[in-house]
C-alpha positions in Angstrom: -9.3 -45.4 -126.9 -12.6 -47.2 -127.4 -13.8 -49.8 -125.6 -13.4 -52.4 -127.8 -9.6 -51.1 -128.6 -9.3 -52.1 -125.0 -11.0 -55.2 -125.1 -9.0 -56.9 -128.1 -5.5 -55.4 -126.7 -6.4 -57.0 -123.1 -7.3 -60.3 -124.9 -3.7 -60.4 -126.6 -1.9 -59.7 -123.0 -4.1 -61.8 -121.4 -3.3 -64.9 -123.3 0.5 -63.6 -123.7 1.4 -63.8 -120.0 -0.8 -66.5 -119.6 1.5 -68.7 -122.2 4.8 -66.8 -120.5 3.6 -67.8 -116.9 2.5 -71.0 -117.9 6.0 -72.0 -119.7 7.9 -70.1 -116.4 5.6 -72.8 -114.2 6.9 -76.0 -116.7 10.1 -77.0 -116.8 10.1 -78.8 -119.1 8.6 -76.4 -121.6 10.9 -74.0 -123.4 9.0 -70.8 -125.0 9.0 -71.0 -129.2 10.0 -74.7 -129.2 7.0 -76.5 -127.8 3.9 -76.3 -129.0 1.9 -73.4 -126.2 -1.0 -76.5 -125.6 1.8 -78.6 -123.8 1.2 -75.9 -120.3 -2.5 -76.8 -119.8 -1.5 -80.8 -120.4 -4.6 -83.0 -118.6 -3.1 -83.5 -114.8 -0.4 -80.9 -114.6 -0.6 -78.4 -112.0 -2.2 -75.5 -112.2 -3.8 -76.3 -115.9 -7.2 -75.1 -114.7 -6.0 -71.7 -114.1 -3.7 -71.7 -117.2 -7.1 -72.7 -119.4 -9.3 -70.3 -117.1 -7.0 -67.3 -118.2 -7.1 -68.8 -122.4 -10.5 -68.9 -122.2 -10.9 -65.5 -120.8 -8.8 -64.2 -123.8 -10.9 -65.8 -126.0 -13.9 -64.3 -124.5 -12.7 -61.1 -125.0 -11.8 -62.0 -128.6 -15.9 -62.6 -129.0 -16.2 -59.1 -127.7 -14.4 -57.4 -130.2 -15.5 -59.3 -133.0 -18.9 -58.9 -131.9 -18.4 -55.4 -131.6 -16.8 -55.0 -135.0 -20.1 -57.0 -136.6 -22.6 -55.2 -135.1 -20.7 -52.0 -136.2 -19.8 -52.7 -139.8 -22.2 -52.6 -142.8 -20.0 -54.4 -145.4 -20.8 -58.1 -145.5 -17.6 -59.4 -145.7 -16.1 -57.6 -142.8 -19.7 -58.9 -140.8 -18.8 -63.0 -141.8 -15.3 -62.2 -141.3 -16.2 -61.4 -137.4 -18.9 -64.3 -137.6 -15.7 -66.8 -138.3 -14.0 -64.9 -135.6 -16.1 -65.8 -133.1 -16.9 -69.5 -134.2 -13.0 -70.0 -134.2 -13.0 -68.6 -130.5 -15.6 -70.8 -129.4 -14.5 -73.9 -131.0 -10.7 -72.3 -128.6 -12.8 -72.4 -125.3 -13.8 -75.7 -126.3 -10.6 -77.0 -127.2 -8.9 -75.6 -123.7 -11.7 -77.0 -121.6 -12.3 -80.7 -123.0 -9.7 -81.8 -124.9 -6.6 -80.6 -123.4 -3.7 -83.1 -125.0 -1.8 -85.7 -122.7 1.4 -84.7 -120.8 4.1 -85.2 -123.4 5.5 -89.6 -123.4 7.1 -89.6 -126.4 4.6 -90.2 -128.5 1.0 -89.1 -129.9 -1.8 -90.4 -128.0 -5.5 -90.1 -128.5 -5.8 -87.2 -127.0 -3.3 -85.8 -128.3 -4.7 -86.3 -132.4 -7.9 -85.3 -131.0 -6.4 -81.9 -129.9 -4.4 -81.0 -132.8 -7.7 -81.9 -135.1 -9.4 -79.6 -133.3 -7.0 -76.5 -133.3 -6.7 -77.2 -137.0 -10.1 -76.0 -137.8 -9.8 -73.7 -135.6 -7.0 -72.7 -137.5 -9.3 -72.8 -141.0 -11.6 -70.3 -139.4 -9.3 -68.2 -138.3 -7.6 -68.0 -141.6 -11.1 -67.8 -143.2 -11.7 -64.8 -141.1 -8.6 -62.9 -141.8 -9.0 -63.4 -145.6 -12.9 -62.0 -145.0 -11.4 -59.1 -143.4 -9.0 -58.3 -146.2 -11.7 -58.4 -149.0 -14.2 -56.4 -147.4 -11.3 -53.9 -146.0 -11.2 -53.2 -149.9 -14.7 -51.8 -149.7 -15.0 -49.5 -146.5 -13.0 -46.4 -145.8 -12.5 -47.2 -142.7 -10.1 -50.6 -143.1 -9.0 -49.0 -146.8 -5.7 -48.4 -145.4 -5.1 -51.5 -143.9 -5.8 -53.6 -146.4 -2.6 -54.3 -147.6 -1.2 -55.0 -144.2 -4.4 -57.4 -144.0 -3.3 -59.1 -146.9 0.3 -59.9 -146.0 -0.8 -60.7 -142.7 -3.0 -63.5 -144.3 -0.3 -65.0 -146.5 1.7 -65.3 -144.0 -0.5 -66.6 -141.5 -1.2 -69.6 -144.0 2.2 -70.6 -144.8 3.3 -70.4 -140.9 0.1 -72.8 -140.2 0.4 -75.3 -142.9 4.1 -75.4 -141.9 3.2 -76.0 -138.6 0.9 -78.9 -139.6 3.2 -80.4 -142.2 5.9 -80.3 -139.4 3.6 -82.2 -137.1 3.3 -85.1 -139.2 7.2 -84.9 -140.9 9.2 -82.9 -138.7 7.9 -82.3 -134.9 10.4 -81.3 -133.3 9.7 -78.0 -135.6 5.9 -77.7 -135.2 6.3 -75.6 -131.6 8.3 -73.6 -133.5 5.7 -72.4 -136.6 2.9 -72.7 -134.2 4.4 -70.0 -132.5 4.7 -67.8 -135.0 0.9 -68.4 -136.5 -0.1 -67.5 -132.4 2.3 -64.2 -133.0 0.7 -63.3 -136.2 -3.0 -64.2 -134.9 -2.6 -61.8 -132.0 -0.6 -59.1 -133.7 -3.4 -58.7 -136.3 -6.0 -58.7 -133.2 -3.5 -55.5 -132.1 -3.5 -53.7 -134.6 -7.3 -54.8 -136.0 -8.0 -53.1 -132.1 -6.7 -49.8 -132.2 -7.7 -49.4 -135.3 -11.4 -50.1 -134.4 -12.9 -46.8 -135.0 -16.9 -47.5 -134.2 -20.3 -45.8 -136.3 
């Protein structure tokens, strides 16, 4: 297995038992129901480490995209990658300055600032993935994943917009669907891995 195989599969168990840990060391959090930013709240315990480990994962993340850009010759798969690690950057920066507030029963400043930031962090990520399935059309390598890049994408829009229309209508949902666009994210970063195969 390649390097960067290694890389992208470490990032997605990094950041898994980091968000498993993390809702084992809250209470008050239960796993699929909450949204996964509530664990590294501003003032609870331990939230340094939990956002230390995140922003590890998304390091790791840059790796692999990196690697995939400087490997790849198809322009689409190369801005693809560039969105990747944009929308990794902007996740460091969300994890280290603008954690949200410990949950009161209502949405505070830092809160909106928060979800405004993961939803363009969101966008790029989407923008990336639907990159990724155009230029898979054109290079032999990613031919046979294209499909699979496709439905991955569809899906990965409707679980986000859920998520964000649940945050506004219905929030005891949005947890819920922003679980799911986190499952999809990292699966694809699986599977986008080991499938890596390098010039």
């Amino acid at each position: 297995m390649k390097k960067y195989s290694v890389t992208g599969i470490s990032a997605v168990a990094i950041y898994s038992l980091t968000i498993i840990v993390g809702g084992i060391l809250r209470p008050e959090y239960t796993l699929f129901v909450d949204p996964a930013s509530r664990i590294f709240a501003r003032g609870l315990p331990l939230s340094w480490l939990i956002v230390l480990f995140l922003v590890i994962s998304n390091i790791l993340i840059i790796y692999l995209a990196y690697g995939i850009l400087r490997s790849s010759t198809i322009k689409l798969i190369r801005a693809s990658m560039i969105f990747l690690i944009i929308a990794s950057i902007v996740g460091c920066i969300l994890f280290v300055f603008f954690p949200m507030d410990p949950w009161l029963g209502f949405r505070t400043a830092a809160d909106i600032a928060h979800n405004n930031i993961v939803t363009v962090m969101v966008a790029l990520i989407f923008i990336s993935m639907l990159l990724l399935y155009l230029g898979s059309r054109n290079d032999k390598r990613w031919q046979k994943l294209s499909n699979y890049f496709l439905l991955t994408t569809v899906i990965y829009f409707l679980a986000s917009a859920t998520a964000g229309y649940c945050l506004h209508f219905l929030p005891s949902l949005t947890g819920t669907f922003e679980s799911l666009w986190i499952i999809i994210f990292l699966q694809w970063i699986v599977v986008m891995s080991i499938n890596f195969k390098p010039r």
